[in-house]
N, C-alpha and C positions, 0 to 999 in steps of 0.2 A: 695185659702183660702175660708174658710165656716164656718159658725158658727157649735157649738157643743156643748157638754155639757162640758164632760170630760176630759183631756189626757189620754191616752189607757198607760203611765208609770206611769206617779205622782200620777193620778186622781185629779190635780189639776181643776179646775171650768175653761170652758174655752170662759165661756158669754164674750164676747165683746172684748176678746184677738183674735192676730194671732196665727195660728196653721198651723198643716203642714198633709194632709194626706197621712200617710205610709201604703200600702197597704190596700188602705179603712179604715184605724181608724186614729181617729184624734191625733198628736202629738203634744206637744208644741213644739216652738221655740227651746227652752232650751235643752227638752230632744231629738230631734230632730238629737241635735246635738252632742248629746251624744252618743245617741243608733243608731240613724242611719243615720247623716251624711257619704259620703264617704270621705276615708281617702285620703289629698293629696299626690303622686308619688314622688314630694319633700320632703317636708317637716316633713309629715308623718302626720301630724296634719289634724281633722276634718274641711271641708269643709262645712259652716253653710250656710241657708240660705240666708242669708244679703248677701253674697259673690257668685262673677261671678263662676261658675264651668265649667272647659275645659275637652272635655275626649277626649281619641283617643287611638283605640285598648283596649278599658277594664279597662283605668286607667285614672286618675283624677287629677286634677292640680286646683291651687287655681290662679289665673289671674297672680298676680302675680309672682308664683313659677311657670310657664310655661317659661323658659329663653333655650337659648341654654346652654349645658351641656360644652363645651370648654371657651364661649367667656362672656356667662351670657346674652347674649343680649336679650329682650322679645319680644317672637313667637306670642303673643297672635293675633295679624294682621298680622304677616310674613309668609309667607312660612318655612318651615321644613323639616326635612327627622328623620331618626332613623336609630341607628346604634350600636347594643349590647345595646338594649332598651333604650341606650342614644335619648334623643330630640337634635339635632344641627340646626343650619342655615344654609342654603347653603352651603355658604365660606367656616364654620369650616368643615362640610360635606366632602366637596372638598380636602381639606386640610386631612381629616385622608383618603380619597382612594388614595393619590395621591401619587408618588414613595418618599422615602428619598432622597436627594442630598447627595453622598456620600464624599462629601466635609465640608461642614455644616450642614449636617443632617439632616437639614429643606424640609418642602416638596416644590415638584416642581409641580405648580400648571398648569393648563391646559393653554395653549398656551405663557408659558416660555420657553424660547428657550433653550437647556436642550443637552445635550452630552450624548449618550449611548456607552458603551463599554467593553466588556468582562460580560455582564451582569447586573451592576453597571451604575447608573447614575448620574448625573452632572450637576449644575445651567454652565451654557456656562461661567461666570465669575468664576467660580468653579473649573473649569477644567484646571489645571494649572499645571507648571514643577515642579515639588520634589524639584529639585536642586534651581532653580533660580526664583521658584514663578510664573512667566511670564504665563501670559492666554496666552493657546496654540491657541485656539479658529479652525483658516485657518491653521495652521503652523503641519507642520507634526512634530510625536513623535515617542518614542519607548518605550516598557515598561519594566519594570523589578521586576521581583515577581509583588506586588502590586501596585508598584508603577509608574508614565509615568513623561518621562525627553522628551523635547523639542529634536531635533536632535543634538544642537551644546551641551550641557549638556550629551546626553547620548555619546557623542562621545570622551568628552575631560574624563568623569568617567571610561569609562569601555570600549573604543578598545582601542587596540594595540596601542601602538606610535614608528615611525617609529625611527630606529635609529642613522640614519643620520641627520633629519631636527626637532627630536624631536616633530611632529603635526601627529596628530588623522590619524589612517589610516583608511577613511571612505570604502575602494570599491575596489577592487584588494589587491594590495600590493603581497609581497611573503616574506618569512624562508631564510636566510642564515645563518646556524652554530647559530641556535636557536634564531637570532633573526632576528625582524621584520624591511620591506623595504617597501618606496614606490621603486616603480614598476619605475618612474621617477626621482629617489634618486638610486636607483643602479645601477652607471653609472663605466665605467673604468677609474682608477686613471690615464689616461694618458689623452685622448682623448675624455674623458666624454661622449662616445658612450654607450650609454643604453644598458646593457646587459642581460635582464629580456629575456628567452627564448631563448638566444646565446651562445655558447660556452664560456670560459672566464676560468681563474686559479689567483689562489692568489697566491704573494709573499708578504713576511713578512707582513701579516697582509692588503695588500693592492688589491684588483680585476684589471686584467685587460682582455679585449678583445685578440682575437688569435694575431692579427695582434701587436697590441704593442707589446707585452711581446713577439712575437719574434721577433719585430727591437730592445726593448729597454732592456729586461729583462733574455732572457734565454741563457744559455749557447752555445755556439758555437761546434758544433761535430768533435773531431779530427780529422776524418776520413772523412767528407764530408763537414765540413766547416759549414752546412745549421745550423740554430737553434737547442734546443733540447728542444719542446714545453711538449711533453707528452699526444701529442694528436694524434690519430691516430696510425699509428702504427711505430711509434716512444715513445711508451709508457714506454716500457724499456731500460733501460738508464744501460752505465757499466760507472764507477769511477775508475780512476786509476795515481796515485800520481799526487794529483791537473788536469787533463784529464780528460775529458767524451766524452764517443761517445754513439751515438745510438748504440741498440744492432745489431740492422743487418751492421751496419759500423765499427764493430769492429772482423777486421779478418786480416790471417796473410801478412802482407807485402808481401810476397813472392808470397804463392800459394793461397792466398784468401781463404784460411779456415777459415769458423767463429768460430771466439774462446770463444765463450757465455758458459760458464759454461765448459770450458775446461783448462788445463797447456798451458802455454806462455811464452815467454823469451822477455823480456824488451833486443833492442839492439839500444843505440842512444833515435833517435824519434822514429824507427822504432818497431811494435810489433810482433813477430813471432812464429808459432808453434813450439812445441818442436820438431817437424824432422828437418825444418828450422834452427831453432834455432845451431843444433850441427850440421851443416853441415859448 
């Protein structure tokens, strides 16, 4: 401040008033603040004399109007940052660089213990099964499209269930006639001998191992007595009125001609070719 005569706007007299010099010429107070106060970054209003002025980067703040842009809190002694010419404090700072929780959306701030996966992040409380809610946290999951289920969740929704014991088929299992088996569920209806990888045939709807179904279940071969499993090469089987033999044990009585796909004469028990037969 200095005495003068003037103001260089009003030309108001300026003996023994305050004034302000702009550029070497004396200002009042008043017009000062008119003409050339700077405008605050907030508010947009002149910054007058009387009043603290803050600058940083080329713009101006009235003490007051210096707040973080998130939280409002006042920088005027704080530390600061900027960001898309926002003023922030620290915290808020932290808070816009920091990832979203793709849970709550909030951010996850620096040393929150925090789950990443498939790209997407996670407050570790956040991170939870679809199904059943449960923070997965240590617990293994599985995911599906977007979503992640705990292991007993994604196991009881969407695998297989077996269809003997009706429970999740987590790991093996196997197909019989389109549906699903545990591997220790597919046993023989006689013997409960595991037959996953063994020979085996069904009757009427039932499995059994070789050995059962031929003590318990298959036919007896007219011609040799032995079973008639269908396994090996006993696979072809001849019928003939309530009878069955294997194909190679069915030949004539007589001369032992097999009669697989040939004329025969039923005589008695006995089965014979047609030269047999008319002799």
């Amino acid at each position: 401040m200095a005495e003068s005569s003037h103001c260089f706007y009003c030309r108001e007299d300026l003996g023994g008033k305050r004034f302000v010099r702009n550029e070497g010429r004396p200002v009042c107070v008043r017009c000062h603040t008119k003409f050339c106060a700077n405008s605050c970054a907030e508010c947009h209003r002149p910054i007058p004399v009387e009043s603290k002025e803050l600058s940083h980067k080329g713009r101006y703040w009235h003490e007051e109007c210096f707040r973080c842009a998130k939280c409002y809190k006042p920088l005027a002694k704080e530390p600061f940052s900027t960001k898309d010419d926002r003023i922030m404090c620290g915290k808020c700072c932290s808070r816009e660089d920091a990832p979203r929780c793709h849970g709550c959306y909030k951010a996850i701030l620096a040393g929150t213990e925090s789950v990443e996966y498939k790209g997407n992040s996670w407050h570790d409380e956040c991170f939870t099964c679809f199904n059943c809610k449960r923070t997965i946290g240590s617990l293994s999951f599985l995911s599906k499209g977007n979503d992640v289920y705990c292991s007993p969740c994604y196991d009881n929704k969407f695998a297989k269930h077996c269809v003997c014991c009706k429970k999740a088929i987590t790991s093996g299992g196997l197909n019989y006639q389109d549906q699903p088996w545990h591997s220790h569920c597919f046993v023989c209806s006689s013997c409960s001998k595991p037959l996953a990888g063994s020979s085996f045939t069904n009757h009427q709807d039932q499995v059994f191992c070789v050995d059962c179904y031929k003590s318990s279940v298959a036919k007896k071969c007219s011609g040799c007595q032995n079973p008639i499993t269908g396994f090996g090469k006993g696979v072809n089987v001849v019928n003939y009125e309530g009878s069955s033999w294997h194909e190679y044990c069915f030949n004539c009585k007589r001369c032992s001609l097999s009669l697989s796909n040939k004329r025969f004469v039923a005589k008695g028990k006995d089965i014979l070719c047609a030269d047999c037969g008319n002799k």
